[in-house]
ChimeraX commands (.cxc) that place a marker at each C-alpha (Angstrom):
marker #1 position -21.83,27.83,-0.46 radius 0.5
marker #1 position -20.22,26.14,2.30 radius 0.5
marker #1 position -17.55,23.24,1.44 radius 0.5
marker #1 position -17.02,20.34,3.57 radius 0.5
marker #1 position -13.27,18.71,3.01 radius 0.5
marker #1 position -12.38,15.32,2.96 radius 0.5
marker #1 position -8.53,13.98,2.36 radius 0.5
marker #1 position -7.52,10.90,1.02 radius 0.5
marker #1 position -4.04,9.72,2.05 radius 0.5
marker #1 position -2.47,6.60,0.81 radius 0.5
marker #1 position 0.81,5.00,1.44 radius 0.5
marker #1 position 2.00,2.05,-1.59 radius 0.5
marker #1 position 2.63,-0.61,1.38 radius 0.5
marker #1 position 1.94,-1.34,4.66 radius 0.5
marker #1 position 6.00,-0.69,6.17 radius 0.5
marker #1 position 5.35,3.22,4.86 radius 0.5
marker #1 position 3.77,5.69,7.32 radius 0.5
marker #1 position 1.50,8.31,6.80 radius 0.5
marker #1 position 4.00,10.78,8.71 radius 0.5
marker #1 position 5.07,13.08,6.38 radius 0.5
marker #1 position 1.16,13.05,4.37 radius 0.5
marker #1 position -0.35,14.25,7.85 radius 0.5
marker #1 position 2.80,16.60,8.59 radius 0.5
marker #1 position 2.29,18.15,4.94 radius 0.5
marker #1 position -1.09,17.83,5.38 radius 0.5
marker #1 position -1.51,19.68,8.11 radius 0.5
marker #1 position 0.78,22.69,7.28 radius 0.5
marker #1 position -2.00,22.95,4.81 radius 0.5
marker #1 position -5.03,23.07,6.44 radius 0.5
marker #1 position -3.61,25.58,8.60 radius 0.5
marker #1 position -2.80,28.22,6.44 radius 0.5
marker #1 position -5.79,27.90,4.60 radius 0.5
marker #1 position -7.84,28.09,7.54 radius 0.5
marker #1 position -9.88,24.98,6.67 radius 0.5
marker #1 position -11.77,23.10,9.15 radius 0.5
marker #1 position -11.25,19.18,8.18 radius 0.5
marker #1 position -12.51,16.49,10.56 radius 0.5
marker #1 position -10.56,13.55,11.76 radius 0.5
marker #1 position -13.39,11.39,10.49 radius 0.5
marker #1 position -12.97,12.81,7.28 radius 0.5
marker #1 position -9.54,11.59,6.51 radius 0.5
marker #1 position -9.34,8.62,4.85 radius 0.5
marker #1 position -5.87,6.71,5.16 radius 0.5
marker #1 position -5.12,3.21,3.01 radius 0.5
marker #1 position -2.33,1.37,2.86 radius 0.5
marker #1 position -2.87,0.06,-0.96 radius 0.5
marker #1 position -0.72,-0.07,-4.26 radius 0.5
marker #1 position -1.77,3.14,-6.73 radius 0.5
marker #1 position -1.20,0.90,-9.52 radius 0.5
marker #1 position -4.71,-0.05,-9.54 radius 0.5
marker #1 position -8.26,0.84,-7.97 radius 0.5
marker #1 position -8.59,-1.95,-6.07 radius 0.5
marker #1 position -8.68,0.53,-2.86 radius 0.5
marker #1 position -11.95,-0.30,-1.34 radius 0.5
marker #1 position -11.83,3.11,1.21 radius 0.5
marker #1 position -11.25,4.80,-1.97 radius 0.5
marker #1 position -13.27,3.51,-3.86 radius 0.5
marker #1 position -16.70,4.43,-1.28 radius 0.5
marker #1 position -14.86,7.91,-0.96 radius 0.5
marker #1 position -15.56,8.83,-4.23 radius 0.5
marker #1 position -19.35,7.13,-4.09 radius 0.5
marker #1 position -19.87,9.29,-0.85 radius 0.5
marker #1 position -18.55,12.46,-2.54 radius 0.5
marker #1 position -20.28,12.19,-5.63 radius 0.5
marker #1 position -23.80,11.20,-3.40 radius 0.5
marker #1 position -23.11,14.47,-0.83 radius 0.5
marker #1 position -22.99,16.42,-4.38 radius 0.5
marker #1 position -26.02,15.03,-5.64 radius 0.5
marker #1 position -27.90,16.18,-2.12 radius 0.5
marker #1 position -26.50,19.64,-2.42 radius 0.5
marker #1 position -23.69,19.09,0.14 radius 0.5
marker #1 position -20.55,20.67,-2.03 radius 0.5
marker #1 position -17.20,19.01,-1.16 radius 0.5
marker #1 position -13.98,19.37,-1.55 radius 0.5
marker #1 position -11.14,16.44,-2.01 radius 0.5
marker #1 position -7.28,17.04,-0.73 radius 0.5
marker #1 position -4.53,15.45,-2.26 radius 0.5
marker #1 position -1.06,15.52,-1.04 radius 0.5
marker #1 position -0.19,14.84,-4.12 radius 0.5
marker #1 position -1.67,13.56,-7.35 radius 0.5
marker #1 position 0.46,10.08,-7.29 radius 0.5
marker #1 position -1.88,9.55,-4.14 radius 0.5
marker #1 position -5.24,9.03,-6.38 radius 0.5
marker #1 position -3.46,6.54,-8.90 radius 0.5
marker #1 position -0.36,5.80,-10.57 radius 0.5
marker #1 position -2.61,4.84,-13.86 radius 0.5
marker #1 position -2.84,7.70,-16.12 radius 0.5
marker #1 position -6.19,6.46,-17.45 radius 0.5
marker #1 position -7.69,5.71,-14.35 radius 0.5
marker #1 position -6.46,8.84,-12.56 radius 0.5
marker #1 position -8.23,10.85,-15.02 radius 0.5
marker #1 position -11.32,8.80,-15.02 radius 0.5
marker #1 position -11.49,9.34,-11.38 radius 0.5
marker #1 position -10.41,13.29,-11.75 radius 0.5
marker #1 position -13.23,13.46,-14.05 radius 0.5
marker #1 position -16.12,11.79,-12.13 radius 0.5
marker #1 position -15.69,13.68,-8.88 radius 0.5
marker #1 position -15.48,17.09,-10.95 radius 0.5
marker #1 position -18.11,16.46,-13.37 radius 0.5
marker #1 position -20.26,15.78,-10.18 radius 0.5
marker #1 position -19.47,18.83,-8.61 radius 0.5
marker #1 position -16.21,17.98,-6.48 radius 0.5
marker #1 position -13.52,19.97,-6.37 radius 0.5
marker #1 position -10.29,19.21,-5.87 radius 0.5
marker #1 position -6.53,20.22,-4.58 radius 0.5
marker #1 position -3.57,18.75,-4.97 radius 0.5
marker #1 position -1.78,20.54,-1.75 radius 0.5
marker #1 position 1.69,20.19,-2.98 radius 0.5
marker #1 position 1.00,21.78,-6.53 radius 0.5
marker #1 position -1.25,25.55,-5.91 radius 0.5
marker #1 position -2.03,24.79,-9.88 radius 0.5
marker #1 position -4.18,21.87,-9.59 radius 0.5
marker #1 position -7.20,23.35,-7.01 radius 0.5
marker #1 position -10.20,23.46,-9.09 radius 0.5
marker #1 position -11.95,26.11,-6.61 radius 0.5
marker #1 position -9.99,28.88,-7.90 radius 0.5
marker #1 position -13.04,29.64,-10.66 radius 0.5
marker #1 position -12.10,33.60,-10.50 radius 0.5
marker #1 position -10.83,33.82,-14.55 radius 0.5
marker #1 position -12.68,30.61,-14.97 radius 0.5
marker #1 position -11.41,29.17,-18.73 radius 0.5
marker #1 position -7.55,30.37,-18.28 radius 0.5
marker #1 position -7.83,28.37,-14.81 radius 0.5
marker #1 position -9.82,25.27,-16.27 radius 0.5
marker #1 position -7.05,25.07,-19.35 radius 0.5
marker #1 position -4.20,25.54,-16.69 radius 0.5
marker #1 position -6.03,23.13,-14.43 radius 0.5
marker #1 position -6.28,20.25,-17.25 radius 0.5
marker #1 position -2.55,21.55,-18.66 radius 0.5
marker #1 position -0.86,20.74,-15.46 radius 0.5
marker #1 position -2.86,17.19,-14.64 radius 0.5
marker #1 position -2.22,15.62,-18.18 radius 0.5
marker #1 position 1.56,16.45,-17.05 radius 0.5
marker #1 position 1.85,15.38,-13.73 radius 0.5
marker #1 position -0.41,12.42,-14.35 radius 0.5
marker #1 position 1.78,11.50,-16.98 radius 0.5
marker #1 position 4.82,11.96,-15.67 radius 0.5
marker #1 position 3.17,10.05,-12.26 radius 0.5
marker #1 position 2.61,6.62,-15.03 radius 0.5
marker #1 position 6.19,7.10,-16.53 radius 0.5
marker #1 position 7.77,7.48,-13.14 radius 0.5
marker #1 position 6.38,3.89,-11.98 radius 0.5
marker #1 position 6.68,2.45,-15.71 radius 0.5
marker #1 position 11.03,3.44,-15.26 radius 0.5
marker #1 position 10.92,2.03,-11.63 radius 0.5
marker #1 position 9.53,-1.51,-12.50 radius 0.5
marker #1 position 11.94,-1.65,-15.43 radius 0.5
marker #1 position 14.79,-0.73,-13.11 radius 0.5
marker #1 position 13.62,-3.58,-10.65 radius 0.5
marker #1 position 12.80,-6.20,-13.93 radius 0.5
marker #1 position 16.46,-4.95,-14.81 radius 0.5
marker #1 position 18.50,-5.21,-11.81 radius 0.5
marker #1 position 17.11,-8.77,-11.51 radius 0.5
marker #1 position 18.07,-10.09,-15.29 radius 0.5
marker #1 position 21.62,-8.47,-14.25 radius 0.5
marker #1 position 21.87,-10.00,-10.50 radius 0.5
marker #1 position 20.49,-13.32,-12.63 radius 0.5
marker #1 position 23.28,-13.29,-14.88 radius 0.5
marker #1 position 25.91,-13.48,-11.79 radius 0.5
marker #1 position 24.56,-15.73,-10.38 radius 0.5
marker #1 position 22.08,-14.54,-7.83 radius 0.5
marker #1 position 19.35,-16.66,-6.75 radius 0.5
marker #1 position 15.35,-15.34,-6.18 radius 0.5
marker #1 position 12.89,-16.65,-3.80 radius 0.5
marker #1 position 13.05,-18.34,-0.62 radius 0.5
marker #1 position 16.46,-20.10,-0.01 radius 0.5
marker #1 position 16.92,-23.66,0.11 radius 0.5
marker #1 position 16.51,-25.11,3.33 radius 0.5
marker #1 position 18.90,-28.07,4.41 radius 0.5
marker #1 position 19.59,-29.98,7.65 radius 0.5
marker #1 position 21.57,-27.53,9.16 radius 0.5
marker #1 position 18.98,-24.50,8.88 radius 0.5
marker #1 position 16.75,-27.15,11.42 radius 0.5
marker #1 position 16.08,-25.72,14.94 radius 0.5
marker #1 position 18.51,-26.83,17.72 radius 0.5
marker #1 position 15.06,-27.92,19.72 radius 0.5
marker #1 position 13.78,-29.85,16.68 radius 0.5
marker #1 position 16.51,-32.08,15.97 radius 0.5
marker #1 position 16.87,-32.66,19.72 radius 0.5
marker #1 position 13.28,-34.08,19.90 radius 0.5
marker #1 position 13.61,-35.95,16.82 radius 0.5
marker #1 position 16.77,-37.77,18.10 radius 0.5
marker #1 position 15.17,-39.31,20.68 radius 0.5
marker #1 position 11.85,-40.08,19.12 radius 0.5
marker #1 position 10.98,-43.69,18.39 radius 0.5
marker #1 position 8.36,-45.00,16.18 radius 0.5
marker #1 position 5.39,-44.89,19.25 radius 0.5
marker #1 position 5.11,-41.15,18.87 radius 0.5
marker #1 position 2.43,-39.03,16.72 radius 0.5
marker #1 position 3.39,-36.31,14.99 radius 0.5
marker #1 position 0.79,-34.35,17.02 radius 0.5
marker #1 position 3.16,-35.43,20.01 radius 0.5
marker #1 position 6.19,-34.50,18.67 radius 0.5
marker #1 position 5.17,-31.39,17.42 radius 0.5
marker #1 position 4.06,-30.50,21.18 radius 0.5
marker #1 position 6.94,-31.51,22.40 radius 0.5
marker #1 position 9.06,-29.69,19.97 radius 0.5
marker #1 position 6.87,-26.43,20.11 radius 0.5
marker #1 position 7.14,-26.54,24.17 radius 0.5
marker #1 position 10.66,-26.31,23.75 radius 0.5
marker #1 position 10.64,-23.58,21.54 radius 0.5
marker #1 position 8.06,-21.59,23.87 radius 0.5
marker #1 position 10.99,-21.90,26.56 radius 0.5
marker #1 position 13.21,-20.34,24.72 radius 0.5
marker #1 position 10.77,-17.66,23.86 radius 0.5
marker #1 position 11.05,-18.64,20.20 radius 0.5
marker #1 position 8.11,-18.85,17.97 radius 0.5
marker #1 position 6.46,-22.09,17.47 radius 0.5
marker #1 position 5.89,-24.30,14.56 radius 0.5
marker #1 position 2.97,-24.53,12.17 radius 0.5
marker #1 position 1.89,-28.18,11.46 radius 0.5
marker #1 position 3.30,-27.32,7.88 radius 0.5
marker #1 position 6.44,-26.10,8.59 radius 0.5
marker #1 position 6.60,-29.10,11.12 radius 0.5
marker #1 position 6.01,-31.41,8.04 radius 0.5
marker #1 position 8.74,-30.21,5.48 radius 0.5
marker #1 position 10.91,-30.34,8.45 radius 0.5
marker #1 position 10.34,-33.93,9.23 radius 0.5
marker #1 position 10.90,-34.71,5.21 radius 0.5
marker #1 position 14.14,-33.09,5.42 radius 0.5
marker #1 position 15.58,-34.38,8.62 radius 0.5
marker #1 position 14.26,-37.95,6.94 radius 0.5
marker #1 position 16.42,-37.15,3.97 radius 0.5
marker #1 position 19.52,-35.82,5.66 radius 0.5
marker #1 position 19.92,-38.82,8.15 radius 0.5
marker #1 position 20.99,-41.77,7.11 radius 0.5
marker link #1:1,2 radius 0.2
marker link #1:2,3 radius 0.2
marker link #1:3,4 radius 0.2
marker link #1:4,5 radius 0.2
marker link #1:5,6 radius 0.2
marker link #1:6,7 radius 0.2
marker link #1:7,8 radius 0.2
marker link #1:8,9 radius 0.2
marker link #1:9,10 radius 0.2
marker link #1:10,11 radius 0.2
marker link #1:11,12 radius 0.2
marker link #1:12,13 radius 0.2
marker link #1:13,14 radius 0.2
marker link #1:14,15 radius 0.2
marker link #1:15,16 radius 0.2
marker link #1:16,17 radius 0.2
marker link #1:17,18 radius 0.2
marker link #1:18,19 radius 0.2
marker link #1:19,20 radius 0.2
marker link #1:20,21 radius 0.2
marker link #1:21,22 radius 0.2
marker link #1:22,23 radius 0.2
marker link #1:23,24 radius 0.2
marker link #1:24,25 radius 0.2
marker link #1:25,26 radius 0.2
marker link #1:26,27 radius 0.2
marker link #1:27,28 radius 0.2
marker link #1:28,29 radius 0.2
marker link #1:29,30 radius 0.2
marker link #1:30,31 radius 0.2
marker link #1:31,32 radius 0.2
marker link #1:32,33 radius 0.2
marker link #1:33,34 radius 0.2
marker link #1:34,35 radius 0.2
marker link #1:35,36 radius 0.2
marker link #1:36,37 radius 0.2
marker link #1:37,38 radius 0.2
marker link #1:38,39 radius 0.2
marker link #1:39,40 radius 0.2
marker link #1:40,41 radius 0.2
marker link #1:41,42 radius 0.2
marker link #1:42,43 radius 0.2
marker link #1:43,44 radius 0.2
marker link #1:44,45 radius 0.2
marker link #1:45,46 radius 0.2
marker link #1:46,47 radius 0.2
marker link #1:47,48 radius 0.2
marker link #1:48,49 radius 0.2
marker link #1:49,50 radius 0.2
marker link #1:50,51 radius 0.2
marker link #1:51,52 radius 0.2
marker link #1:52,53 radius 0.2
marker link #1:53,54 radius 0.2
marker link #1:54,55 radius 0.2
marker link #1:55,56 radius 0.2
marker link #1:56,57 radius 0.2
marker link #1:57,58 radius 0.2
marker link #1:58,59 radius 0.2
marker link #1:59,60 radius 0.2
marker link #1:60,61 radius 0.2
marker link #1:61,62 radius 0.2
marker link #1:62,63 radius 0.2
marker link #1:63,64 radius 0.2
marker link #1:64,65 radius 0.2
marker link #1:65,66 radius 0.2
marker link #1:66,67 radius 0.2
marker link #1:67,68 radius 0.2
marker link #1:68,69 radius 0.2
marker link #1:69,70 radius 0.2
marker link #1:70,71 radius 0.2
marker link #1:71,72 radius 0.2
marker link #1:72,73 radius 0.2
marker link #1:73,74 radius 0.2
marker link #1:74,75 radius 0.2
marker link #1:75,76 radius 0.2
marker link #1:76,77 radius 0.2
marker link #1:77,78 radius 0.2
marker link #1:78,79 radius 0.2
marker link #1:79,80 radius 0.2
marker link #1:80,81 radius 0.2
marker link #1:81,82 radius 0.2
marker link #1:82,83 radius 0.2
marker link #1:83,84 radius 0.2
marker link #1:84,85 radius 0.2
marker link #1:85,86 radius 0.2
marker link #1:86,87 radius 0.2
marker link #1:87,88 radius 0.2
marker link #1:88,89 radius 0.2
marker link #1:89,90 radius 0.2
marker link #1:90,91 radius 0.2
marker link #1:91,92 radius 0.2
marker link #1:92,93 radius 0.2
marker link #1:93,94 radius 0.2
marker link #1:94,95 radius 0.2
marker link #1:95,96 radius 0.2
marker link #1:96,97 radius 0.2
marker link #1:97,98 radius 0.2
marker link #1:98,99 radius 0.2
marker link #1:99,100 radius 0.2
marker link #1:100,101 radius 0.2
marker link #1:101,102 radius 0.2
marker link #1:102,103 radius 0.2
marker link #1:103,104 radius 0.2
marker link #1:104,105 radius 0.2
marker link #1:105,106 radius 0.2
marker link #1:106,107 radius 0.2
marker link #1:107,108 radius 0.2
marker link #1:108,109 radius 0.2
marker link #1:109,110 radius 0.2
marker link #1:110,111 radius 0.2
marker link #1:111,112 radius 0.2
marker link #1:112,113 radius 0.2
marker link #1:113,114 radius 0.2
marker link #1:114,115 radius 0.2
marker link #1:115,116 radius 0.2
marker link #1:116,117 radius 0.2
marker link #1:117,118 radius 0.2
marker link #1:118,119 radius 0.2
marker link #1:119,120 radius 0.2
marker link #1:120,121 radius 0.2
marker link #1:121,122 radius 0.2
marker link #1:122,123 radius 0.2
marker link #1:123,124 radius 0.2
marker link #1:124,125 radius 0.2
marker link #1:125,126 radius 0.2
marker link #1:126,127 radius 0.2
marker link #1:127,128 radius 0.2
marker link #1:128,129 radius 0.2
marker link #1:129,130 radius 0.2
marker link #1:130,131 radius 0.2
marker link #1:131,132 radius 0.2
marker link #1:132,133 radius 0.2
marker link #1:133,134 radius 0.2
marker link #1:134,135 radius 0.2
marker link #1:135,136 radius 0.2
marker link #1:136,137 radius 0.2
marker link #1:137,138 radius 0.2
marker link #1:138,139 radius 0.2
marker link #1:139,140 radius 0.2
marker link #1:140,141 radius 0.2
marker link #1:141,142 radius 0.2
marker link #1:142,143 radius 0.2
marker link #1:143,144 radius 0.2
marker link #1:144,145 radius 0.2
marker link #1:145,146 radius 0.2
marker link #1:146,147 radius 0.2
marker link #1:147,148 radius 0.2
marker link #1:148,149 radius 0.2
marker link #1:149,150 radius 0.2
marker link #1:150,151 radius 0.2
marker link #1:151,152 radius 0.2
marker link #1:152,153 radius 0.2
marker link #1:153,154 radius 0.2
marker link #1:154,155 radius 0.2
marker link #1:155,156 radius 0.2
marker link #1:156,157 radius 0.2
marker link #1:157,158 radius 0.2
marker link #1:158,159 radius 0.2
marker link #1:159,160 radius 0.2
marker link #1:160,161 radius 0.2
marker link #1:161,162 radius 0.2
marker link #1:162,163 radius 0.2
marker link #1:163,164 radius 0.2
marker link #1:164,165 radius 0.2
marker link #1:165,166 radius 0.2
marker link #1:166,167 radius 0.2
marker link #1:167,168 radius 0.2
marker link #1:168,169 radius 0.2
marker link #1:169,170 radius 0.2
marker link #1:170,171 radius 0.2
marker link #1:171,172 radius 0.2
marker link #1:172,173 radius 0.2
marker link #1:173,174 radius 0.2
marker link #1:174,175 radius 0.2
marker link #1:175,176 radius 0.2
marker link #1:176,177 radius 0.2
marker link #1:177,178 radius 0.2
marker link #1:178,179 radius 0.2
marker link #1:179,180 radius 0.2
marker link #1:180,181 radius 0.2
marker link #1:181,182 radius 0.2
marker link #1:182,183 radius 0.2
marker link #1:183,184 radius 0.2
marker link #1:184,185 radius 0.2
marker link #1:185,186 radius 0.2
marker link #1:186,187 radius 0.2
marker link #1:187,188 radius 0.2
marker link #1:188,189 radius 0.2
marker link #1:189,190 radius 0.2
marker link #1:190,191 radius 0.2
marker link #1:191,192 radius 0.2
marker link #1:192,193 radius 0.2
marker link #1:193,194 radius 0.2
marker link #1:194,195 radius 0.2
marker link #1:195,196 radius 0.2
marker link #1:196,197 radius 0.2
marker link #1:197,198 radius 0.2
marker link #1:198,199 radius 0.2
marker link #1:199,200 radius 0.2
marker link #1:200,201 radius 0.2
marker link #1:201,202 radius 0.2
marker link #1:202,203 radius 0.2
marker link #1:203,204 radius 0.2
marker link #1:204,205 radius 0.2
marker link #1:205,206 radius 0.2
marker link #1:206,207 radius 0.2
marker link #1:207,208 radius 0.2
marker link #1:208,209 radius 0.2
marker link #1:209,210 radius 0.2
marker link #1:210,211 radius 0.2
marker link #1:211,212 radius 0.2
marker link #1:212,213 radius 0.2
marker link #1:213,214 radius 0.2
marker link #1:214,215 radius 0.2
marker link #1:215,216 radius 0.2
marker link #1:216,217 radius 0.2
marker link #1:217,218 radius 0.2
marker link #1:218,219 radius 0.2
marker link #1:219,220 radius 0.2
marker link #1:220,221 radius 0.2
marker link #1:221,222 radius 0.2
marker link #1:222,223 radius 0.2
marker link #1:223,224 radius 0.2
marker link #1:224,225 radius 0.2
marker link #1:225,226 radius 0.2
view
């Protein structure tokens, strides 16, 4: 029976870059001769802690529909960390594509490619061996990196280091702001002086201010001169 490949690539935020996936990828593909469709690849830029990846998530409705018309498919994997960082939910996931017919390779590990059927039950048990480990070692690796993080915070904490956004005071106020607002009297609306602040920054190529930021602004420049 003929298979038709898919590959789902996923990076954990939107700075990362599906580079070395597509590099890796396509060494793959390559040697193995396959014939995989751009259309076919489906990139996300989405946190594996969870399944809230809706491209993944109509992926695995498409595969598991093609199986139920007959259509047998085949899902690549860089690597296993790129269908979940959730033991549970990876091997839900692992389990619904196979049990509907899907198979599935994990290109960076030759172990975990559930078309090799030749020997069938030594493959299966190897198969399920080698996913229970990686998957679990996938969970513990995230687990240790957000205690690291929740760590290295309590520690910056207790020297003093201060989270979140930093404190703005008068001097952090644009040059083209306080200019405006020195020579403002009482006649002007805020709509005008935030025009005429805003064309100033525009001349300068800087970026404008939101009516918001505009706001907070005012409050502080209220506060700081007396």
């Amino acid at each position: 029976m003929e298979t038709t490949y898919y590959c789902y690539i996923r990076c954990s935020t939107v700075q990362q870059s599906y580079d070395r996936q597509y590099k890796q990828l396509n060494d793959f593909i390559s040697k193995e001769g396959i014939k995989l469709p751009q259309e076919n690849i489906v990139c996300e830029k989405r946190t594996g802690k969870n399944q809230d990846r809706p491209l993944f998530k109509k992926l695995v409705e498409d595969l598991q529909e093609l199986e139920s018309k007959g259509i047998h498919c085949c899902l690549l994997l860089i690597e296993l960390s790129r269908m979940g960082r959730s033991y549970q939910l990876t091997k839900d996931t692992w389990n619904t594509l196979t049990s509907a017919g899907v198979d599935i390779v994990v290109t960076s590990f030759p172990l975990l490619d559930t078309r090799k059927k030749d020997n069938g039950a030594v493959n299966m048990m190897l198969t399920d061996i080698v996913f229970a480990v990686l998957n679990y070692l996938t969970e513990q690796e995230l687990n240790e990196k957000a205690d690291r993080c929740n760590n290295g915070r309590e520690v910056a904490k207790s020297k003093g280091v201060k989270f979140g956004r930093k404190e703005l005071t008068i001097k952090d106020l644009p040059k083209e702001f306080i200019d405006v607002m020195k020579t403002a009297t009482d006649t002007e609306t805020k709509t005008a002086l935030l025009d005429s602040i805003n064309g100033k920054l525009m001349r300068m190529n800087k970026k404008p201010l939101s009516r918001g930021t505009f706001y907070n602004y005012m409050e502080l420049y209220k506060g700081g001169v007396k």
